[in-house]
C-alpha positions as CSV (number, residue, x, y, z in Angstrom):
1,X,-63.1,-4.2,17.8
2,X,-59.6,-3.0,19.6
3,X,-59.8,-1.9,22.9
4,X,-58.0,1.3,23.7
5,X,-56.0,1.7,26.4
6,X,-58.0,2.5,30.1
7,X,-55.9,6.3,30.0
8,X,-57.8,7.2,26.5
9,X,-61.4,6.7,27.7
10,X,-60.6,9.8,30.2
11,X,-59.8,11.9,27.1
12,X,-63.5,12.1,26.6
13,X,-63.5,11.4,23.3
14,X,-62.3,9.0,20.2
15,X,-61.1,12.2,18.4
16,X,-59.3,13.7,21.2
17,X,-57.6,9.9,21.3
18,X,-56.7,10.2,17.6
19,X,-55.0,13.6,17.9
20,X,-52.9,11.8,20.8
21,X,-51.6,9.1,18.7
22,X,-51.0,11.2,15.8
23,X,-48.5,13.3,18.6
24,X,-47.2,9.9,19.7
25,X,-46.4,9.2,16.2
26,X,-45.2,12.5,15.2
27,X,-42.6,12.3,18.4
28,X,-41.1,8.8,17.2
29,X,-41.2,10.0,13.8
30,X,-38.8,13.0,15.4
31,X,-36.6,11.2,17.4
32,X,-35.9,8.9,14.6
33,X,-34.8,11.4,12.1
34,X,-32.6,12.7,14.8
35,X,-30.8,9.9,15.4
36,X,-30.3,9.3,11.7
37,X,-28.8,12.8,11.7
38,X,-26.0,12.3,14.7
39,X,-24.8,8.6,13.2
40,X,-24.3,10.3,9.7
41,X,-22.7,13.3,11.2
42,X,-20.5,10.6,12.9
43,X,-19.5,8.8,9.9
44,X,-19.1,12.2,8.1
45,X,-16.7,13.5,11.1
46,X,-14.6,10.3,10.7
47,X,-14.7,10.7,6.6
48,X,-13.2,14.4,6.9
49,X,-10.5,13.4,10.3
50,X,-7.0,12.5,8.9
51,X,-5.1,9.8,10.6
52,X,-2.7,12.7,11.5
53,X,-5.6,14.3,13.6
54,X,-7.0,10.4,14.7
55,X,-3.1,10.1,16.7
56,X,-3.8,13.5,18.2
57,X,-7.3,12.6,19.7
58,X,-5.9,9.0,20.2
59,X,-4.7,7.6,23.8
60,X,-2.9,4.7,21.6
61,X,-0.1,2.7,23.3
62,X,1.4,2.7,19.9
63,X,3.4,6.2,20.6
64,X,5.8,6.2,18.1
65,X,3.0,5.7,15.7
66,X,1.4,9.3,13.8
67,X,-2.0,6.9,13.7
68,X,-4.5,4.8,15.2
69,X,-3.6,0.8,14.9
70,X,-6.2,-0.2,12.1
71,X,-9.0,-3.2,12.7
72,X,-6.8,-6.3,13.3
73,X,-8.8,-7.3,10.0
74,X,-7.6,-4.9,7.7
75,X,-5.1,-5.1,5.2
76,X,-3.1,-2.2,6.8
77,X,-2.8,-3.9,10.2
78,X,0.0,-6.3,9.6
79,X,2.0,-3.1,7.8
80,X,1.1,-1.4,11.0
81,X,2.2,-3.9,13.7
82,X,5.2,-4.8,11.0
83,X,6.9,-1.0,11.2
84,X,5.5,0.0,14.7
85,X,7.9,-2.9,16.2
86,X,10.6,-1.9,13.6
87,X,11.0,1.3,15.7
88,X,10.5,-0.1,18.7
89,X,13.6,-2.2,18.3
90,X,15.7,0.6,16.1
91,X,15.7,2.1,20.0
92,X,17.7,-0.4,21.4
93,X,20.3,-1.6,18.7
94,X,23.4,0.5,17.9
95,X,23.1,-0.2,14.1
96,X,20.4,1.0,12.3
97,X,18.6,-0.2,9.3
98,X,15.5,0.0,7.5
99,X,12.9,-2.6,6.3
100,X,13.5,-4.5,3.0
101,X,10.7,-4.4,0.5
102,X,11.2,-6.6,-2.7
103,X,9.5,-5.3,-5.6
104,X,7.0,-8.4,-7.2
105,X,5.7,-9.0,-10.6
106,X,3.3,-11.5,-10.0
107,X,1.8,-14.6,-7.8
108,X,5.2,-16.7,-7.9
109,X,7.7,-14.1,-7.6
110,X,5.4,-13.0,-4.5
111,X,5.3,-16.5,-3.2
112,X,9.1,-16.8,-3.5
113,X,10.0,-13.8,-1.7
114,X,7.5,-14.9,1.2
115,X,9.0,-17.9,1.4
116,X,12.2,-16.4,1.9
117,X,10.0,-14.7,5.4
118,X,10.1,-11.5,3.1
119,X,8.4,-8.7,5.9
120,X,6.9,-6.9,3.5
121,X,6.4,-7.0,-0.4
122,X,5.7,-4.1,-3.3
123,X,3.6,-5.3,-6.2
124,X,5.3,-2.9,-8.9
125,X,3.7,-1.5,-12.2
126,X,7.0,-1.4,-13.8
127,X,6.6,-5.2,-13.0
128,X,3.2,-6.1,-13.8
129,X,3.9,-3.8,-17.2
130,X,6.5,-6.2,-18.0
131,X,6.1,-9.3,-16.6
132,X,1.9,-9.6,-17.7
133,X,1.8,-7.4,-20.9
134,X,5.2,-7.3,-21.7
135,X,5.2,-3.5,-22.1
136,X,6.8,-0.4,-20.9
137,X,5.8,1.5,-17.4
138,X,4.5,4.3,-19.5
139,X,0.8,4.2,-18.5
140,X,-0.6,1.4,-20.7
141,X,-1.4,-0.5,-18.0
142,X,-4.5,0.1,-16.5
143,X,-6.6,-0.6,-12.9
144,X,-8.5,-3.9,-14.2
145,X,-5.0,-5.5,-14.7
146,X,-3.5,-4.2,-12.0
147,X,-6.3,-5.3,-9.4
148,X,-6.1,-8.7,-11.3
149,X,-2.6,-9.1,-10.3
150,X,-2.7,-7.5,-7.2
151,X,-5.5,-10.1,-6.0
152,X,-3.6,-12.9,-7.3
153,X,-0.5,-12.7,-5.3
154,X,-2.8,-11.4,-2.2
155,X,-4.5,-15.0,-2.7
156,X,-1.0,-16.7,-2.9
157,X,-0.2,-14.9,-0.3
158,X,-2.9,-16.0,2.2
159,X,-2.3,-19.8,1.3
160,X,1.2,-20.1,2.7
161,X,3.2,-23.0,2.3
162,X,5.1,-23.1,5.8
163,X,4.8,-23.8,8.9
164,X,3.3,-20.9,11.4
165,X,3.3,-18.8,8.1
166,X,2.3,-15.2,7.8
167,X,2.0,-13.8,4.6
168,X,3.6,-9.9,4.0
169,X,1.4,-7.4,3.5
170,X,1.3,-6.1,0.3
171,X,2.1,-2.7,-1.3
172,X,0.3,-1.9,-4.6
173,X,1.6,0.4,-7.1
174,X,-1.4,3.0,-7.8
175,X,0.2,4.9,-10.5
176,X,-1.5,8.4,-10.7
177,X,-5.3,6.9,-9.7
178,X,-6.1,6.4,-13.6
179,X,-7.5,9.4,-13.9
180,X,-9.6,12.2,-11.8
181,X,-11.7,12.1,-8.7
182,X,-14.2,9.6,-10.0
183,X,-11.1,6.9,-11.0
184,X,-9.6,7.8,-7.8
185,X,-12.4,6.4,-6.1
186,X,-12.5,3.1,-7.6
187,X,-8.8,2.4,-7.6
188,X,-8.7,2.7,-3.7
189,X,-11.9,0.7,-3.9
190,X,-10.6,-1.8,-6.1
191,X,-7.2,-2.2,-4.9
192,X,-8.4,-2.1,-1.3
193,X,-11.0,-5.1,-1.9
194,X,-7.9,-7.1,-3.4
195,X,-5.8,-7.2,-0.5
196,X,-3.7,-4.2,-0.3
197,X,-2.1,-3.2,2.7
198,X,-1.4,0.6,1.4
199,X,-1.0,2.4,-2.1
200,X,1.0,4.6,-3.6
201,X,-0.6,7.6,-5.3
202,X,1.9,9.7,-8.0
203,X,2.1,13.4,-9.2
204,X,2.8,12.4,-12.7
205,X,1.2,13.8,-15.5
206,X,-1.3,10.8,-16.4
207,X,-0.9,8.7,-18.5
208,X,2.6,8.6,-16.6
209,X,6.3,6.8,-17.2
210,X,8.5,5.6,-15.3
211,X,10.7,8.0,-13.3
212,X,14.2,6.8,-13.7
213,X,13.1,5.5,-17.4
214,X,11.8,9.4,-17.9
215,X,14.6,11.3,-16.2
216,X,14.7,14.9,-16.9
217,X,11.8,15.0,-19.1
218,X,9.4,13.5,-16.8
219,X,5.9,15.7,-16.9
220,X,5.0,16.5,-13.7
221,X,1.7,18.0,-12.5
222,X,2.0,21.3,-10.0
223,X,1.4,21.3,-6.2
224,X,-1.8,22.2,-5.8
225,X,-3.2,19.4,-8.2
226,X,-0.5,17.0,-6.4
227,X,-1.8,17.9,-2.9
228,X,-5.6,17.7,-4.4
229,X,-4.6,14.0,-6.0
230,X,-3.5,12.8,-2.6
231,X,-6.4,14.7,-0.5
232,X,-8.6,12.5,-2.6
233,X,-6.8,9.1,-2.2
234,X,-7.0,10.1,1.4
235,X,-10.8,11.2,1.3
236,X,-11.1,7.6,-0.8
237,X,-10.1,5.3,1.8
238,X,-11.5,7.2,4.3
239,X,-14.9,6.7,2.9
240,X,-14.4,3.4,1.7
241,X,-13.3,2.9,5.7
242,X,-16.4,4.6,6.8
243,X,-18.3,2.4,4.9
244,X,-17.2,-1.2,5.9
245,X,-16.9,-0.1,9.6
246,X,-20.6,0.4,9.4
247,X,-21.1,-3.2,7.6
248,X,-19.1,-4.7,10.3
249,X,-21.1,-3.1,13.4
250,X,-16.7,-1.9,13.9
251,X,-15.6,1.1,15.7
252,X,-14.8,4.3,13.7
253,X,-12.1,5.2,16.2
254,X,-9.8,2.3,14.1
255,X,-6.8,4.0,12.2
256,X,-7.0,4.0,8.4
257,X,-7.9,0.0,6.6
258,X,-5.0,0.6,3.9
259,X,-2.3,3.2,4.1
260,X,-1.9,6.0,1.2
261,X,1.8,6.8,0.3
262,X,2.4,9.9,-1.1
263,X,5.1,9.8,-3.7
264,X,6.9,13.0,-5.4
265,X,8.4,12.0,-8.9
266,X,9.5,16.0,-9.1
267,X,12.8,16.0,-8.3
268,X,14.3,16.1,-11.7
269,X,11.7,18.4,-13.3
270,X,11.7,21.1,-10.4
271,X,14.2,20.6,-8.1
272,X,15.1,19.4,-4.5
273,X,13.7,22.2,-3.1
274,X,9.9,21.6,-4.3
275,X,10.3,18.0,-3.3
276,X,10.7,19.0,0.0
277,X,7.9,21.3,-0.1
278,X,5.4,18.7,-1.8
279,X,6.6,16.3,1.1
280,X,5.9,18.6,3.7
281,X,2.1,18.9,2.1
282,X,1.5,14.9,2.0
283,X,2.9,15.0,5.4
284,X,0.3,17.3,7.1
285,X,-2.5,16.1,4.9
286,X,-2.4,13.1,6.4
287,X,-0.7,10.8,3.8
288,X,0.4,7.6,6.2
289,X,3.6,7.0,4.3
290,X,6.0,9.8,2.5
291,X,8.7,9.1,-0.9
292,X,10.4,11.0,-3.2
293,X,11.5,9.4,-5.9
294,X,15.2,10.0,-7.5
295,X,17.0,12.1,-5.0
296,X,20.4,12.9,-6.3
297,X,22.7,12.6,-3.7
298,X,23.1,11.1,-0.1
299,X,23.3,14.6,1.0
300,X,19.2,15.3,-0.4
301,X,18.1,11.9,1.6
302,X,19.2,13.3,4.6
303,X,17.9,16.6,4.6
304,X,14.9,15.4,3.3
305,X,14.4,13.5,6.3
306,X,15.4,15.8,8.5
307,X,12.6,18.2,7.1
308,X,9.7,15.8,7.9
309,X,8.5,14.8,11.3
310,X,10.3,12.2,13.4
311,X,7.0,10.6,13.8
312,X,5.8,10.4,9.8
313,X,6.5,6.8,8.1
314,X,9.2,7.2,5.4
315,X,10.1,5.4,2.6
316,X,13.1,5.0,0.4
317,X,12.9,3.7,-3.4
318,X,16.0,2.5,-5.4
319,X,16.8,0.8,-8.7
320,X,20.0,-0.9,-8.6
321,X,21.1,0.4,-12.5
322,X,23.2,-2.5,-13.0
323,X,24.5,-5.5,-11.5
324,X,28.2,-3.8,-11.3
325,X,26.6,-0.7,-9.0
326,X,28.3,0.2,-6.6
327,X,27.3,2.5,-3.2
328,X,28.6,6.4,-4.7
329,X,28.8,9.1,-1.4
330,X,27.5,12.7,-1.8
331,X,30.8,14.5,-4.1
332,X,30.9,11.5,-6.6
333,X,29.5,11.4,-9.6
334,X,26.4,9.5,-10.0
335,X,23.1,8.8,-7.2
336,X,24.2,7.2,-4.2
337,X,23.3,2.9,-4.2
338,X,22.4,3.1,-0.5
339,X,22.0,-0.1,1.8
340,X,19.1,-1.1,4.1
341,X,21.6,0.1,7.3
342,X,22.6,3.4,5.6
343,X,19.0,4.2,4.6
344,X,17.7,3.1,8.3
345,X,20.5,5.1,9.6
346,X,19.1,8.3,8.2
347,X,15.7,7.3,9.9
348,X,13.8,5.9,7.0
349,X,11.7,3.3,7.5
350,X,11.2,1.2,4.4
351,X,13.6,0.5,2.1
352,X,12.1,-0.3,-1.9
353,X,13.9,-2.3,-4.5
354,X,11.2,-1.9,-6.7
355,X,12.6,-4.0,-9.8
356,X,15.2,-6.2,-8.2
357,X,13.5,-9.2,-8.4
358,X,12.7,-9.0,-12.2
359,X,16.0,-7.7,-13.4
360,X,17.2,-10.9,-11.7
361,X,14.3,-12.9,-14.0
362,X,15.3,-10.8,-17.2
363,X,19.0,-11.2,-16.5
364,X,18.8,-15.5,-16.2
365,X,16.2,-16.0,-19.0
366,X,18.7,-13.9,-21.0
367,X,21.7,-15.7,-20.5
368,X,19.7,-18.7,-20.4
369,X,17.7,-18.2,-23.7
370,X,21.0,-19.0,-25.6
371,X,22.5,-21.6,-24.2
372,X,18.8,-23.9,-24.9
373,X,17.9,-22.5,-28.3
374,X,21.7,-23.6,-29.3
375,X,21.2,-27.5,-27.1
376,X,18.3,-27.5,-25.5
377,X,20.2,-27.7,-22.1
378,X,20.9,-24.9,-19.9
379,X,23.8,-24.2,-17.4
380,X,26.4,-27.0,-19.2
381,X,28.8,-24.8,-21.5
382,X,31.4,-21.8,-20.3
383,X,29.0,-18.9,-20.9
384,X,26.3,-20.4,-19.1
385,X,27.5,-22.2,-15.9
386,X,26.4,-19.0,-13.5
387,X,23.1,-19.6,-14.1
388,X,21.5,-21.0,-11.1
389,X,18.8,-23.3,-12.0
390,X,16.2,-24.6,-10.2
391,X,16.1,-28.9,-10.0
392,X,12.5,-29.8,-10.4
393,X,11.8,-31.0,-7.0
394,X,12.4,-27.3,-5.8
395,X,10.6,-26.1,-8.7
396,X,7.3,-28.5,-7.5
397,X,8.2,-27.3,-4.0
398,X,7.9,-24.0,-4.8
399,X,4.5,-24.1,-6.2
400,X,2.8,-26.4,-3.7
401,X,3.1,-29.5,-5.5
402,X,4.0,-31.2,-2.0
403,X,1.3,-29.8,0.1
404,X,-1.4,-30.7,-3.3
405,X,-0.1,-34.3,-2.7
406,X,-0.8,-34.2,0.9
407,X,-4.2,-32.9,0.5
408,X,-5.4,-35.6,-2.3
409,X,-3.9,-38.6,-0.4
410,X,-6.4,-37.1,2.6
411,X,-8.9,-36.8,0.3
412,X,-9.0,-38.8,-2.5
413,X,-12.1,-38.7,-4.4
C-alpha cells in the first residue's frame, strides 16, 4: 500500500487528503489551460500583425527595410538580404538602377539564367502556359502545374553547377489564387512548400488573361474584392508562417517566410488614377512588394512612385513587344521601353522582363525550324546564320553532364 506523504497524516483524515489532491489537481489542470490560452493568443497576435506593423515594433538594423529580416531558412531570406543591400549601395553610387529579374519557363531556362549569376529569377505563367502546355496565359493553367514547375526549377536551383554557387530566389507567378479564400490558402501553401521566395497575387477577374494580351478589355474585379484577395494572401502566409515557426521551436518575431506582391492589372480598364489608389491599399495592408502592370507613360511610373512610401519594395514589369523596340519618352506615342538604370532611377527596385527569355526560345526555334526540316542542319544557309547554336559540349555542360561524370568516376558502382 502507498505511503502518503508525512504533511497528509496531520489532515486527520484520508478524505480530507483526497479533497487536497483533487485541489492540487484542479490547480495544474488551471494553470495548464492558461498557458495554452497565452501561446495561442501569441501565435494569433502574430497571424493578424502585418509585416508593415512587425518594422514598426522592430529594433531591426535593416532600416531601410518596411519588415523584419525573415528566418535565414526561409525562402524569402535571400530576396531579403538580395534588395536590402541593393539599397544600401543605390546610396553611394551616382547612377542608379534597379534589379534585373528574367522571367523563366522552366528547370533549364532557370538553370541558364543562374548560371549567368542571375540575382533573382520570375517563374512566369505566361511561361509555364506556353512552354509546359503549350497554351495561352488565359487561366487554363492551374496550381498543380504551376507548383510542379515551380518545384522543379527550385530543385535545379539548389543543385548548382559552380563554384561557391548561390541559387536566386525565386518569384512565382500566383495568378488570381485559383479561386476564393479556400484556393487562396492552398496556393500560398503549395507554392510556399516549393521553394518560393514571394508570390504575386492579381485583381483579375478569375479565370484571368494576360494583361498586355487583354488590353483594354481586360476584366477586372473592384477594390474592395482586390484589397480582400490580397488581405487573404497576406493572412495565408501569415498563418502558414505561424505554423512552421511553431514546428521549428523558431521565433515569431522573424519577418514574413515568402513575400506577397500585390499586382494591379487595372490600369487599362479604370484608369491611372485607381491604380494609384489600389496601390496605396496593398501598400498599407502590408503587401511586401507593390506592381502595376501596363502603365502608359514614363510620366505614370514616376508618379506612381512618388505616391508610395520611400520605404515600400517596388517592382516594375515590362514586355519588350518586339525585338526592334525601342525606349519611347512620355509625349511619344507608344509605352515607354524603360532600362534597369532608368527604372532604378525612379526608385524602383526590381526590374521584371517577364517573357524575355522565351520570346528569345520562340524566336530561334522559329528561324531554326526551317532551315532543319529543309536539310536537317541548322545555322549553314543565308537566312539562318544568326542563329546562335549551342556546340554539344556546352549543351552537356549546361545540364550537368560534367559534374554527373565526376560523381560516377567517385562512385562507380
Amino acid at each position: 500500500m502507498m505511503s502518503l506523504h508525512p504533511k497528509l497524516l496531520h489532515l486527520g483524515s484520508i478524505s480530507k487528503a483526497i479533497t487536497w489532491a483533487r485541489s492540487c489537481t484542479l490547480i495544474v489542470f488551471i494553470l495548464t489551460k492558461t498557458s495554452s490560452f497565452v501561446m495561442a493568443f501569441a501565435t494569433s497576435w502574430h497571424v493578424m500583425m502585418s509585416p508593415r506593423e512587425h518594422e514598426l515594433n522592430s529594433h531591426s538594423p535593416y532600416i531601410d527595410m518596411p519588415m523584419r529580416p525573415p528566418c535565414p531558412t526561409s525562402g524569402a531570406f535571400p530576396l531579403f538580404s538580395l534588395v536590402s543591400e541593393h539599397r544600401s549601395k543605390q546610396l553611394t553610387q551616382t547612377t542608379k538602377s534597379a534589379i534585373p529579374i528574367a522571367g523563366v519557363h522552366d528547370a533549364l531556362s532557370a538553370k541558364i539564367f543562374a548560371q549567368h549569376k542571375a540575382p533573382v529569377l520570375f517563374l512566369s505563367g505566361f511561361g509555364v502556359s506556353a512552354a509546359l502546355l503549350g497554351i495561352p496565359d488565359a487561366g487554363m493553367t492551374n496550381l498543380v502545374e504551376m507548383e510542379m514547375v515551380a518545384r522543379r526549377v527550385c530543385s535545379t536551383l539548389r543543385e548548382g553547377d559552380l563554384p561557391e554557387y548561390e541559387p536566386p530566389p525565386l518569384i512565382v507567378d500566383g495568378d488570381t489564387g485559383y479561386g476564393g479564400s479556400a484556393n487562396m490558402l492552398r496556393t500560398i501553401s503549395a507554392l510556399t512548400n516549393a521553394g518560393a521566395a514571394a508570390i504575386t497575387i492579381e485583381d483579375q477577374v478569375f479565370p484571368k488573361k494576360c494583361t498586355i494580351a487583354a488590353g483594354d478589355k481586360i476584366r477586372i474585379i473592384d477594390r474592395e474584392a482586390a484589397t480582400q484577395r490580397v488581405n487573404a494572401a497576406i493572412g495565408a502566409r501569415n498563418l502558414y508562417d505561424a505554423k512552421w515557426s511553431r514546428s521549428k521551436s523558431e521565433s515569431l518575431t522573424n519577418g514574413p517566410g515568402v513575400w506577397i506582391v500585390a499586382r494591379t492589372d487595372c490600369r487599362l480598364a479604370f484608369g491611372f488614377q485607381e491604380t494609384i489608389e489600389r496601390c496605396l491599399r496593398f501598400e498599407n495592408m502590408g503587401a511586401d512588394v507593390v506592381y502595376a502592370e501596363n502603365l502608359q507613360s514614363f510620366d505614370e511610373y514616376q508618379k506612381l512612385r512618388s505616391k508610395l512610401d520611400p520605404k515600400t519594395i517596388t517592382m516594375v514589369a515590362q514586355v519588350q513587344e518586339g525585338k526592334d523596340s525601342v525606349k519611347k519618352i512620355d509625349g511619344e506615342n507608344g509605352k515607354p521601353l524603360l532600362t534597369i538604370q532608368e527604372i532604378g532611377d525612379m526608385g524602383f527596385d526590381l526590374a521584371l522582363f517577364g517573357v524575355t527569355p522565351l520570346q528569345c526560345v520562340v524566336g530561334s526555334l522559329q528561324k531554326a525550324a526551317g532551315s532543319f526540316l529543309d536539310t536537317g542542319i541548322v545555322g549553314q544557309t543565308t537566312n539562318d546564320r544568326d542563329i546562335t547554336l549551342a556546340d554539344f559540349e556546352s549543351l552537356k555542360k549546361v545540364v550537368g553532364f560534367e559534374n554527373l561524370e565526376t560523381f560516377e568516376n567517385e562512385f562507380p558502382c
